[in-house]
PDB file of N, CA, C and O in Angstrom:
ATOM      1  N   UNK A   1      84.521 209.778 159.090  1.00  0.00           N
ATOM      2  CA  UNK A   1      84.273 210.914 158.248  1.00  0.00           C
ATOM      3  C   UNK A   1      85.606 211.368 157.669  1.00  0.00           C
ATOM      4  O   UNK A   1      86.575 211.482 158.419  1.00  0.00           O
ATOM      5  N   UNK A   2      85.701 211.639 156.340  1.00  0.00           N
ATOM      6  CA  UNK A   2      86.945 211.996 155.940  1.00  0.00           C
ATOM      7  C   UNK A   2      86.989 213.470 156.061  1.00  0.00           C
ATOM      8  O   UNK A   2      88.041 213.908 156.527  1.00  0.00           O
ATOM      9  N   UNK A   3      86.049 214.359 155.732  1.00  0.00           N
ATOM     10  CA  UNK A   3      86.718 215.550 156.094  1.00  0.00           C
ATOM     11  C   UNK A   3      85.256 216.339 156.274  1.00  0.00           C
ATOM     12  O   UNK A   3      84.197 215.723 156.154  1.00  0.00           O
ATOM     13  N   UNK A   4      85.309 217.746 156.570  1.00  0.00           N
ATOM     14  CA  UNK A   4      84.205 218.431 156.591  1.00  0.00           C
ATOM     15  C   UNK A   4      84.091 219.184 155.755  1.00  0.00           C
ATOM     16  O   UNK A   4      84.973 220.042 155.787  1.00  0.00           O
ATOM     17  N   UNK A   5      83.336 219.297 154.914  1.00  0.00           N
ATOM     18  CA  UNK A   5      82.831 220.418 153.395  1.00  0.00           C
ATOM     19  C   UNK A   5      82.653 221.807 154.089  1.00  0.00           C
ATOM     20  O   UNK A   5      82.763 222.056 155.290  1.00  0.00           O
ATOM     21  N   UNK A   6      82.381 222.573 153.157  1.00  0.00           N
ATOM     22  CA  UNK A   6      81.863 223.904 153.778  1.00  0.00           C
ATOM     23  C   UNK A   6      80.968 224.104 153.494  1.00  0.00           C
ATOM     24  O   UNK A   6      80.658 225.284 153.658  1.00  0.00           O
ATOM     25  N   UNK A   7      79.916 223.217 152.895  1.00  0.00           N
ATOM     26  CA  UNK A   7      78.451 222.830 153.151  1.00  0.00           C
ATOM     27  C   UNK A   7      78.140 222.645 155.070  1.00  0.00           C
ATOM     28  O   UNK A   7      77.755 223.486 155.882  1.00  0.00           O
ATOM     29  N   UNK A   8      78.528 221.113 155.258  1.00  0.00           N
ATOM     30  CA  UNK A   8      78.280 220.810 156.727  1.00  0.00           C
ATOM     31  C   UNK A   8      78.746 222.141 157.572  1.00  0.00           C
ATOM     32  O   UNK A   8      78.068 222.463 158.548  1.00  0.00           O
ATOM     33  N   UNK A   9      79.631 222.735 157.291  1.00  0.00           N
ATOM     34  CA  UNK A   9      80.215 224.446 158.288  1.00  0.00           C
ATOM     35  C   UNK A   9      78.798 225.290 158.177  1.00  0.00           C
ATOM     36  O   UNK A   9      78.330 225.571 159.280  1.00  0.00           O
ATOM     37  N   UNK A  10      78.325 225.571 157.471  1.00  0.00           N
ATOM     38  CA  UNK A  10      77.227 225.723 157.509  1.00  0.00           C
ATOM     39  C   UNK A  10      75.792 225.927 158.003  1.00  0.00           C
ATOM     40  O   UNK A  10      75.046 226.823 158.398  1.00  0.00           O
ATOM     41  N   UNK A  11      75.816 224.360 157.719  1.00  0.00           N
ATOM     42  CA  UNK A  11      74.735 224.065 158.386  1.00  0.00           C
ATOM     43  C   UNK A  11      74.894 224.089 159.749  1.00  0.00           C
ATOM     44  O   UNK A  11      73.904 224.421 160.401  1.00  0.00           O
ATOM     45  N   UNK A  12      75.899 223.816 160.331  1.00  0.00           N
ATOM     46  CA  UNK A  12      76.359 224.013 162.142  1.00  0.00           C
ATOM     47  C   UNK A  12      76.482 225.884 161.801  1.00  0.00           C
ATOM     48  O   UNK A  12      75.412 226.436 162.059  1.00  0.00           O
ATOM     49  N   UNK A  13      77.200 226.517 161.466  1.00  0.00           N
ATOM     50  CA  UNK A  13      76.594 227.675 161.415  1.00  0.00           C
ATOM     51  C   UNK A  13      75.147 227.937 161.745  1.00  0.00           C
ATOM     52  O   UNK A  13      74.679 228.199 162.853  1.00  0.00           O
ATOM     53  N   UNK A  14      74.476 227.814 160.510  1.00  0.00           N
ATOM     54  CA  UNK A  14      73.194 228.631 160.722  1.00  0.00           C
ATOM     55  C   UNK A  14      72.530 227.638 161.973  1.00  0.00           C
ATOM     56  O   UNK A  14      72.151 228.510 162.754  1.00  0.00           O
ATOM     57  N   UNK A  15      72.253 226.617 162.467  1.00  0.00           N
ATOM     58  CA  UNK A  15      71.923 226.264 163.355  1.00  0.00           C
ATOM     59  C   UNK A  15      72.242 226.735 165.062  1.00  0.00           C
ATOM     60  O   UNK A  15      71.601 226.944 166.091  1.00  0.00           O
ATOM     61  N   UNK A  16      73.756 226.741 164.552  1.00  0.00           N
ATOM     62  CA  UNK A  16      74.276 227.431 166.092  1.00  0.00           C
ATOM     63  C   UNK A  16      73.262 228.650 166.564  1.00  0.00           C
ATOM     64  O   UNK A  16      72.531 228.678 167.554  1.00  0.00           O
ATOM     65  N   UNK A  17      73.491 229.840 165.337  1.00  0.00           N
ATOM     66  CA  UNK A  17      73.213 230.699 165.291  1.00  0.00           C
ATOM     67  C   UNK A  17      71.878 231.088 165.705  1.00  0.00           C
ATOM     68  O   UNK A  17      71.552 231.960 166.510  1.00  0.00           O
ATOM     69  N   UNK A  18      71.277 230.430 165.134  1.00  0.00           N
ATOM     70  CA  UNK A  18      69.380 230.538 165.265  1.00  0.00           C
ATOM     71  C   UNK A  18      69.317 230.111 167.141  1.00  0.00           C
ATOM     72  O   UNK A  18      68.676 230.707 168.007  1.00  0.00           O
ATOM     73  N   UNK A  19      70.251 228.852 167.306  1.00  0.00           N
ATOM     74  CA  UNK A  19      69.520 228.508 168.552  1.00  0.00           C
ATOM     75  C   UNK A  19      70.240 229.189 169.594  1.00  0.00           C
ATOM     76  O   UNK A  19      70.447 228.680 170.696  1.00  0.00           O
ATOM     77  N   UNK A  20      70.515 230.018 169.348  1.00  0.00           N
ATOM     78  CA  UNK A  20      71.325 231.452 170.693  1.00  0.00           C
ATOM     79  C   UNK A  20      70.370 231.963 170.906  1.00  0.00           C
ATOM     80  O   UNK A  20      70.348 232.699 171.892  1.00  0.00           O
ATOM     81  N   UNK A  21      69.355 231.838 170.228  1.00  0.00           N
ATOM     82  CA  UNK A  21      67.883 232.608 170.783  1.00  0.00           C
ATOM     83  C   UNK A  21      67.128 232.003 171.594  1.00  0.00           C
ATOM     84  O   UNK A  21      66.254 232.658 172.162  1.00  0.00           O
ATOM     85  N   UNK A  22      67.253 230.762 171.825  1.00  0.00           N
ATOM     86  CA  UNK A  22      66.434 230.091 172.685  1.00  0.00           C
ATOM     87  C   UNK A  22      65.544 228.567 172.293  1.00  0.00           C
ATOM     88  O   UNK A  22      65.960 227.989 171.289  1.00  0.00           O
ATOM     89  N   UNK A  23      64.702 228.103 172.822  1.00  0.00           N
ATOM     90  CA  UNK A  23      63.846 227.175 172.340  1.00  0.00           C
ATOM     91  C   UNK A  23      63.762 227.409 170.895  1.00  0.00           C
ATOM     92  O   UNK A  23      64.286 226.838 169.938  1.00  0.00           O
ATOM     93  N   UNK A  24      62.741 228.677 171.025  1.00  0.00           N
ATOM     94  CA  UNK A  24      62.522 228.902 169.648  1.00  0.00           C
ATOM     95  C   UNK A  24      62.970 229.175 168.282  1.00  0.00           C
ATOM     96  O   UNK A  24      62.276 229.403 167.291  1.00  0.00           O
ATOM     97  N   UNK A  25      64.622 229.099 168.422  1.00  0.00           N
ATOM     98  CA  UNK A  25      64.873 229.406 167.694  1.00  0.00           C
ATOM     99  C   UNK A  25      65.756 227.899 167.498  1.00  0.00           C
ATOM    100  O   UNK A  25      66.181 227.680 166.363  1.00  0.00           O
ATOM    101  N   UNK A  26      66.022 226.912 168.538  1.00  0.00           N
ATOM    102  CA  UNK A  26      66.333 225.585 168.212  1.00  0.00           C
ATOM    103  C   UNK A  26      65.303 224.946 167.260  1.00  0.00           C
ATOM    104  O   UNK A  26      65.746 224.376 166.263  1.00  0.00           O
ATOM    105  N   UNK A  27      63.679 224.993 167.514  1.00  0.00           N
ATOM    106  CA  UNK A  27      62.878 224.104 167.128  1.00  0.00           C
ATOM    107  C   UNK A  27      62.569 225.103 165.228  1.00  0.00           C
ATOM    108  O   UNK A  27      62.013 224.593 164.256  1.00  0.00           O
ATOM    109  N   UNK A  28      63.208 226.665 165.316  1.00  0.00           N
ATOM    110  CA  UNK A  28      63.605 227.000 163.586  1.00  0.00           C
ATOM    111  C   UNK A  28      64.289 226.157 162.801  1.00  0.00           C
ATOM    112  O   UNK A  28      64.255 225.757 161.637  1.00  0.00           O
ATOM    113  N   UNK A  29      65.178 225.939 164.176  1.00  0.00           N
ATOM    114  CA  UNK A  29      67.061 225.278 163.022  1.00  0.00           C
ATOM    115  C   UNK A  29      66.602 224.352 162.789  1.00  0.00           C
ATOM    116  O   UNK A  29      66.383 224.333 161.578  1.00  0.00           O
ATOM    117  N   UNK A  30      66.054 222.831 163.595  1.00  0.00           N
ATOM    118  CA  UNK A  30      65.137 221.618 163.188  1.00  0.00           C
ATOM    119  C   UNK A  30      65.013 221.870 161.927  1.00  0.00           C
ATOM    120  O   UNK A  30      65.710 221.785 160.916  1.00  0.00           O
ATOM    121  N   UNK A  31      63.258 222.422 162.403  1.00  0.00           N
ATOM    122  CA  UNK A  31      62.739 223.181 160.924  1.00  0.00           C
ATOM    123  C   UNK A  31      62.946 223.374 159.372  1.00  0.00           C
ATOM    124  O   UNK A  31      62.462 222.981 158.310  1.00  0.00           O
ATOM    125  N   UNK A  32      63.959 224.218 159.855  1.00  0.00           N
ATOM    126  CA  UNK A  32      65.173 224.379 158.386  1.00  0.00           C
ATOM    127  C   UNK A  32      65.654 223.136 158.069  1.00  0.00           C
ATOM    128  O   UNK A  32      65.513 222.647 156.948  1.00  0.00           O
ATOM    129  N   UNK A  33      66.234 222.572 159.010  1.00  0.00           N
ATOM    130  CA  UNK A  33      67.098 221.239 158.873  1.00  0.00           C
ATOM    131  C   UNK A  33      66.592 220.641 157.919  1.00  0.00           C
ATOM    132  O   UNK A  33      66.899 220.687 156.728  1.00  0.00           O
ATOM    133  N   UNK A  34      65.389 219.768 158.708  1.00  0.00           N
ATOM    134  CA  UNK A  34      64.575 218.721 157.984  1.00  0.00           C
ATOM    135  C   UNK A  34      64.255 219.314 156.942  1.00  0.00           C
ATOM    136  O   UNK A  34      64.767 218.740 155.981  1.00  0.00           O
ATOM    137  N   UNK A  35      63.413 220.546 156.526  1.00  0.00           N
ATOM    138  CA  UNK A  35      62.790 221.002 155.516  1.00  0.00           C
ATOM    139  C   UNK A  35      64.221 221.223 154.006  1.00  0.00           C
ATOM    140  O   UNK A  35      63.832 221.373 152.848  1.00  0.00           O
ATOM    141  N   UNK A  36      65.244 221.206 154.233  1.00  0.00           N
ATOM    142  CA  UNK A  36      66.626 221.490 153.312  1.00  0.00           C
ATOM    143  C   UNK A  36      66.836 220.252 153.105  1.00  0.00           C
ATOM    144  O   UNK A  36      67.543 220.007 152.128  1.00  0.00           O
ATOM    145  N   UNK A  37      66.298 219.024 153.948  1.00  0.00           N
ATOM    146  CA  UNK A  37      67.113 217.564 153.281  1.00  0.00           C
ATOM    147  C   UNK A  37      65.586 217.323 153.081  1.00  0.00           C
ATOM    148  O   UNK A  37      65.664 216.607 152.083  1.00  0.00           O
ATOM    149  N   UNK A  38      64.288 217.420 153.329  1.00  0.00           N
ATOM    150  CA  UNK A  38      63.629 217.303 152.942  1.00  0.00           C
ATOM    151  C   UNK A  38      63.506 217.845 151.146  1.00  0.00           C
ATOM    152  O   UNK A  38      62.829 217.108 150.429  1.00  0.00           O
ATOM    153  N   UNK A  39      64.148 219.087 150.495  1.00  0.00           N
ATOM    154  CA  UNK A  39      64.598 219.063 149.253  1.00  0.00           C
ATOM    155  C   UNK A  39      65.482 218.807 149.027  1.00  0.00           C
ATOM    156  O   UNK A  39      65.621 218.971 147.815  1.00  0.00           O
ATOM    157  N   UNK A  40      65.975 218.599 149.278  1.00  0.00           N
ATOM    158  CA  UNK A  40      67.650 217.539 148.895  1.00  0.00           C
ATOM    159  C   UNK A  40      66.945 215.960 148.214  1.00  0.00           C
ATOM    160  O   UNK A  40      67.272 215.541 147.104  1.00  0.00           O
ATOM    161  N   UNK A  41      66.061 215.324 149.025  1.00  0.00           N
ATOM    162  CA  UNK A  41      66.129 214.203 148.811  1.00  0.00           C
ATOM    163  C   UNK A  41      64.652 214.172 147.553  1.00  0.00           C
ATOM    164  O   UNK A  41      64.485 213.317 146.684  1.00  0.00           O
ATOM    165  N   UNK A  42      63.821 215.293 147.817  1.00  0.00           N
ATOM    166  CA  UNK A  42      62.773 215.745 145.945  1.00  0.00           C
ATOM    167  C   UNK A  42      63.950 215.686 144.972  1.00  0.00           C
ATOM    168  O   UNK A  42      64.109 214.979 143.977  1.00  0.00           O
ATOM    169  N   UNK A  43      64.878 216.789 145.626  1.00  0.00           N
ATOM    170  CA  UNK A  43      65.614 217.231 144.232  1.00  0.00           C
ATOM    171  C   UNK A  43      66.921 216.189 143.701  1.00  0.00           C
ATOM    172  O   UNK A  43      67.383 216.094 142.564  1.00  0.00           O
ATOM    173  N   UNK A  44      67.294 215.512 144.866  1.00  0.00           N
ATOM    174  CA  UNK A  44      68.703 214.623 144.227  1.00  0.00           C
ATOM    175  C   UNK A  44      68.898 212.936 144.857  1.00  0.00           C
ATOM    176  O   UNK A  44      69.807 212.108 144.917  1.00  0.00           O
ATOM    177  N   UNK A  45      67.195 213.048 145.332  1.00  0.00           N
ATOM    178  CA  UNK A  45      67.127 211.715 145.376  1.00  0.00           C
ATOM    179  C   UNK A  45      67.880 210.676 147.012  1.00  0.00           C
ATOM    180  O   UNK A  45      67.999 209.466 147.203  1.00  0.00           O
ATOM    181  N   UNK A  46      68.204 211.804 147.815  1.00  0.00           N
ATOM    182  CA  UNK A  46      68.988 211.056 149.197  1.00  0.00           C
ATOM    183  C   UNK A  46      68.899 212.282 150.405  1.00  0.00           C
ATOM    184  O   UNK A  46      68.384 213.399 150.360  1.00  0.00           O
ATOM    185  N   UNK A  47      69.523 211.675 151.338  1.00  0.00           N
ATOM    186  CA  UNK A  47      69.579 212.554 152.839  1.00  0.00           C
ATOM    187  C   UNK A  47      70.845 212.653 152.899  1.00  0.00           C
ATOM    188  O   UNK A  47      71.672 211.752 152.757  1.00  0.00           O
ATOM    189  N   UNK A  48      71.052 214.000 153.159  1.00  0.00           N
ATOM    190  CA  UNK A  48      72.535 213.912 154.170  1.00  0.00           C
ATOM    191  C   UNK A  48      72.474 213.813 155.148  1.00  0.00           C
ATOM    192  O   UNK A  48      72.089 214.708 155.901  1.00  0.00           O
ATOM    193  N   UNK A  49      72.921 212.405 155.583  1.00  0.00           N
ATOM    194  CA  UNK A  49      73.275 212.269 157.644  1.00  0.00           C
ATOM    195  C   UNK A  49      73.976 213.359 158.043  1.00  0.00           C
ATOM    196  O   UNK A  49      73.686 214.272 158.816  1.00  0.00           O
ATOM    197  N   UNK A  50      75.197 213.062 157.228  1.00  0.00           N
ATOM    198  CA  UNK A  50      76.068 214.129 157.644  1.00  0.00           C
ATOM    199  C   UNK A  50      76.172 215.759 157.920  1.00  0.00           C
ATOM    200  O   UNK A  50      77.082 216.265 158.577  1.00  0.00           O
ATOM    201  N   UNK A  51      74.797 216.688 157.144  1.00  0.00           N
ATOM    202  CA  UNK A  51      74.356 217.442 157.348  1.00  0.00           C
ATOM    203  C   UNK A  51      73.658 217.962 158.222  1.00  0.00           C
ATOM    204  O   UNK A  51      73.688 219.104 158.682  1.00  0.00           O
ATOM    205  N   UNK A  52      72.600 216.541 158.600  1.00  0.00           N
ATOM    206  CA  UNK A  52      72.028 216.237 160.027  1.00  0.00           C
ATOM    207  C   UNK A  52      72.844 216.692 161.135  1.00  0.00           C
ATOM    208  O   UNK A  52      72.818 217.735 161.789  1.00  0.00           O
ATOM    209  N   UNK A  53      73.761 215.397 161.201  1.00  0.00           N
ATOM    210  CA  UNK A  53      74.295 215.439 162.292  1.00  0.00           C
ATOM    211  C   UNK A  53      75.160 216.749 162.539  1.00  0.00           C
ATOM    212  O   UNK A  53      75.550 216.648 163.702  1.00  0.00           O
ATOM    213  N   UNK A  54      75.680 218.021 161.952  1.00  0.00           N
ATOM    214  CA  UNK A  54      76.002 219.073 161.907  1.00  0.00           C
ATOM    215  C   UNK A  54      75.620 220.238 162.213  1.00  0.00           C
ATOM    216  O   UNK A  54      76.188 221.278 162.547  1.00  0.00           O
ATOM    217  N   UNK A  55      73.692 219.643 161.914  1.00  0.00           N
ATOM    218  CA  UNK A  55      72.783 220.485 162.215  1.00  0.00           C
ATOM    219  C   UNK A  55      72.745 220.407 163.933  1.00  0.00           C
ATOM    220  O   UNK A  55      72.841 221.355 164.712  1.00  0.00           O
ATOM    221  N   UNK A  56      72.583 219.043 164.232  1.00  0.00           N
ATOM    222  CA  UNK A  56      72.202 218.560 165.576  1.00  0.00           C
ATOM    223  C   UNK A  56      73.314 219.158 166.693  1.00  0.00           C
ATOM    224  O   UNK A  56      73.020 219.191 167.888  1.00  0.00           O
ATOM    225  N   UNK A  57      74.288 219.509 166.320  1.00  0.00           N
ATOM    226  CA  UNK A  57      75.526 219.901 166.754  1.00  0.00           C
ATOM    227  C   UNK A  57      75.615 221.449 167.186  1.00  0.00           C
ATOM    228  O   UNK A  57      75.936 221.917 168.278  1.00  0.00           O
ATOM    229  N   UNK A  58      75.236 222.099 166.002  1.00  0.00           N
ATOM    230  CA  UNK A  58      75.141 223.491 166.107  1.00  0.00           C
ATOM    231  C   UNK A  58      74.064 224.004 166.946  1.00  0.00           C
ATOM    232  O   UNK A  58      74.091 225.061 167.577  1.00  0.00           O
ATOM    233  N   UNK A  59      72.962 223.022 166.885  1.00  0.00           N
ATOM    234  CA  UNK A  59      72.018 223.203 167.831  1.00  0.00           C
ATOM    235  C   UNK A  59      72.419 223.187 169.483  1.00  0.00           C
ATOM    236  O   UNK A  59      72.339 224.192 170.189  1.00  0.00           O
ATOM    237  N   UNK A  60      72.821 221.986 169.916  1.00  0.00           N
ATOM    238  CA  UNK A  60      73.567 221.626 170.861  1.00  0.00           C
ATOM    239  C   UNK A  60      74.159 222.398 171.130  1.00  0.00           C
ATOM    240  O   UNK A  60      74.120 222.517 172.354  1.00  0.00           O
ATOM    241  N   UNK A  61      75.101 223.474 170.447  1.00  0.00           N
ATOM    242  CA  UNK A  61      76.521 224.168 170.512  1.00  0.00           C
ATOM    243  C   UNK A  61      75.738 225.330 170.984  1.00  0.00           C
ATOM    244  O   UNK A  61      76.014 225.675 172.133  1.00  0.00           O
ATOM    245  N   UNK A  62      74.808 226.031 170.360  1.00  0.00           N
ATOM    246  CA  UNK A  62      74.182 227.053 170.588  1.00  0.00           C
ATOM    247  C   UNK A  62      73.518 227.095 171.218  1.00  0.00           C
ATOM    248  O   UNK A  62      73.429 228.257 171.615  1.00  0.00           O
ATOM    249  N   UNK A  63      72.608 226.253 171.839  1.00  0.00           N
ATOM    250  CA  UNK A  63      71.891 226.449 173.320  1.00  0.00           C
ATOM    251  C   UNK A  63      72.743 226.564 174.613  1.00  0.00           C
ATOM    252  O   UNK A  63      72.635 227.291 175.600  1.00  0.00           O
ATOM    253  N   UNK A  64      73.754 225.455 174.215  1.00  0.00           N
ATOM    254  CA  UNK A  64      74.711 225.661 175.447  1.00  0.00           C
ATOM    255  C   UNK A  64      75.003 226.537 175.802  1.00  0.00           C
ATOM    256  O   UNK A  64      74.785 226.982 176.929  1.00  0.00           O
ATOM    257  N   UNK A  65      75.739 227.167 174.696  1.00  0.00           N
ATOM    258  CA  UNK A  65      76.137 228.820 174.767  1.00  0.00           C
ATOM    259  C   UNK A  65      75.469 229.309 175.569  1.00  0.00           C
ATOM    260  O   UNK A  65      75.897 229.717 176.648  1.00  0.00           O
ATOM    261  N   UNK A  66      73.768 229.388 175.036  1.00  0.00           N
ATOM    262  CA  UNK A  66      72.974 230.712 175.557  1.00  0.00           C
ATOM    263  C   UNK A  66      72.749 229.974 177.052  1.00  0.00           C
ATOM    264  O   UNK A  66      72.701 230.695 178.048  1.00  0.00           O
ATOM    265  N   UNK A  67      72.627 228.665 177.168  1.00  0.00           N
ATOM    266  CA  UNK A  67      72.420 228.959 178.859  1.00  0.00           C
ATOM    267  C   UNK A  67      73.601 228.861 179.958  1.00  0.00           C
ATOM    268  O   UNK A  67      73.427 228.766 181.173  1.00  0.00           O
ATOM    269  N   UNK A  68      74.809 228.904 179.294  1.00  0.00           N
ATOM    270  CA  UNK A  68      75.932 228.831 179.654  1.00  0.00           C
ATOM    271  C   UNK A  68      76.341 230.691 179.993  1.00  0.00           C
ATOM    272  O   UNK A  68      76.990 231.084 180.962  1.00  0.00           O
ATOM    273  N   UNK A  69      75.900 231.345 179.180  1.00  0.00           N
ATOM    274  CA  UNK A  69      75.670 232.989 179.501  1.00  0.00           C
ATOM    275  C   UNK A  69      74.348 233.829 179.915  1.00  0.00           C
ATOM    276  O   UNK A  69      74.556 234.724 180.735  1.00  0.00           O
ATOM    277  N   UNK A  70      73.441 233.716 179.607  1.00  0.00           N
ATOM    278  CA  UNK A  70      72.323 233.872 180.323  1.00  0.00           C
ATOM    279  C   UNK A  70      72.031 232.936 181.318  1.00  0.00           C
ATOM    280  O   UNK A  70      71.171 233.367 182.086  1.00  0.00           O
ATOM    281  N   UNK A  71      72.481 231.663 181.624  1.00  0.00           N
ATOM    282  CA  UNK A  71      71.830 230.713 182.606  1.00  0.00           C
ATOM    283  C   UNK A  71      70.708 230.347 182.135  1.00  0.00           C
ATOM    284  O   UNK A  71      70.007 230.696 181.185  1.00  0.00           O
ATOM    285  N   UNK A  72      70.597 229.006 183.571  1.00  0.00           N
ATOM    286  CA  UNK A  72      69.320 228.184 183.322  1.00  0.00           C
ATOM    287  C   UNK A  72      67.916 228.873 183.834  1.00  0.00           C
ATOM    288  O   UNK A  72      67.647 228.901 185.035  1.00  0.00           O
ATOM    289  N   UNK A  73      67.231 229.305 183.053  1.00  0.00           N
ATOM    290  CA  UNK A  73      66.003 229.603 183.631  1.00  0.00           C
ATOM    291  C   UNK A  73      64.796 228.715 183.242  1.00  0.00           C
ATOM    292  O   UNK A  73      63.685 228.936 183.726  1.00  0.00           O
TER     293      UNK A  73
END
């Protein structure tokens, strides 16, 4: 990867973010995910992996968090 846009910041943003709430708010960020490259690829014809994988990250990043401070229940 040559560098990170402030697109991909982003998308690990709002993903992190959503999934500090829990399950439900991991299986939002998905959601969003797919459904944003799902128009990406109507509107300009491709997928960003790289957006993906940013998404998948922030997700990751943000559950940890929350059960890393609330714990495992």
């Amino acid at each position: 990867m040559k560098h990170v846009d402030k697109n991909s910041l982003k998308h690990f943003g709002v993903c992190f973010l959503l999934s500090l709430l829990g399950l439900y708010g991991v299986a939002a960020a998905i959601g969003a995910s797919l459904t944003k490259e799902w128009y990406d690829k109507q509107s300009y014809g491709h997928w960003c992996w790289v957006d993906l994988f940013f998404d998948a990250l922030g997700c990751l990043a943000g559950y940890s968090i929350r059960l890393l401070v609330i714990g495992i229940v």
